[in-house]
C-alpha angles and dihedrals in degrees: 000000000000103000087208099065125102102252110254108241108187106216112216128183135114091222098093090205096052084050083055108051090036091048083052098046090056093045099053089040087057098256123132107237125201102191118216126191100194138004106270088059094051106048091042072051102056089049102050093029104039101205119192088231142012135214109213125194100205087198105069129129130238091029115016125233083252093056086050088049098052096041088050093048091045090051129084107212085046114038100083101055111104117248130213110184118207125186141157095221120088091197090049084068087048088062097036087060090050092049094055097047095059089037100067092159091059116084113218130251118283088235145351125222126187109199140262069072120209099241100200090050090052091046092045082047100043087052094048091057090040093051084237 
């Protein structure tokens, strides 16, 4: 892996305007950023695309931020890439946690984030993870 090039954060999130701002953070923060609206894209996306790190919204219709968890941890190509989770519901992350407990193979997210998030702890977070 080129040590020169800008670390690849996959944005997911089914809100346009928190991709955006999220998408925007990164960026100005001198991230590549691959943007993803539900959790089929994203996860079709973190397999073709490889990002260092992915952003993951639990609370999205069609498949929930839990299912693209648990298809990203079951998956080879996939399973490795550290995941932060961000949500705006309090009770998402509920679910999340009992998810995890009856889930043991499954390894937990690098990070959890409520929003509004605290974008110099996720930063601080993001570039912990990344070695950055």
């Amino acid at each position: 892996m080129d040590p020169t090039r800008a670390k690849k954060i996959l944005i997911v999130d089914d809100e346009p305007d928190v991709v955006t701002y999220l998408c925007s953070f990164f960026e100005d923060n001198g991230f590549e950023v691959i943007p993803a609206y539900n959790g089929k894209e994203a996860f079709d996306k973190a397999v073709s695309e490889k990002p260092d790190l992915i952003s993951l919204d639990i609370t999205m219709p069609e498949e929930s931020g839990l299912r693209t968890y648990r298809d990203l941890q079951e998956t080879e190509a996939t399973k490795d890439i550290p995941v932060v989770i961000v949500t705006g519901v309090s009770y998402g992350y509920k679910s999340f946690e009992r998810f995890m407990q009856t889930r043991k193979q499954f390894k937990p997210p690098a990070g959890f984030f409520e929003k509004p998030i605290d974008r110099d702890e996720l930063l601080a977070k993001v570039k912990g993870i990344l070695g950055g």
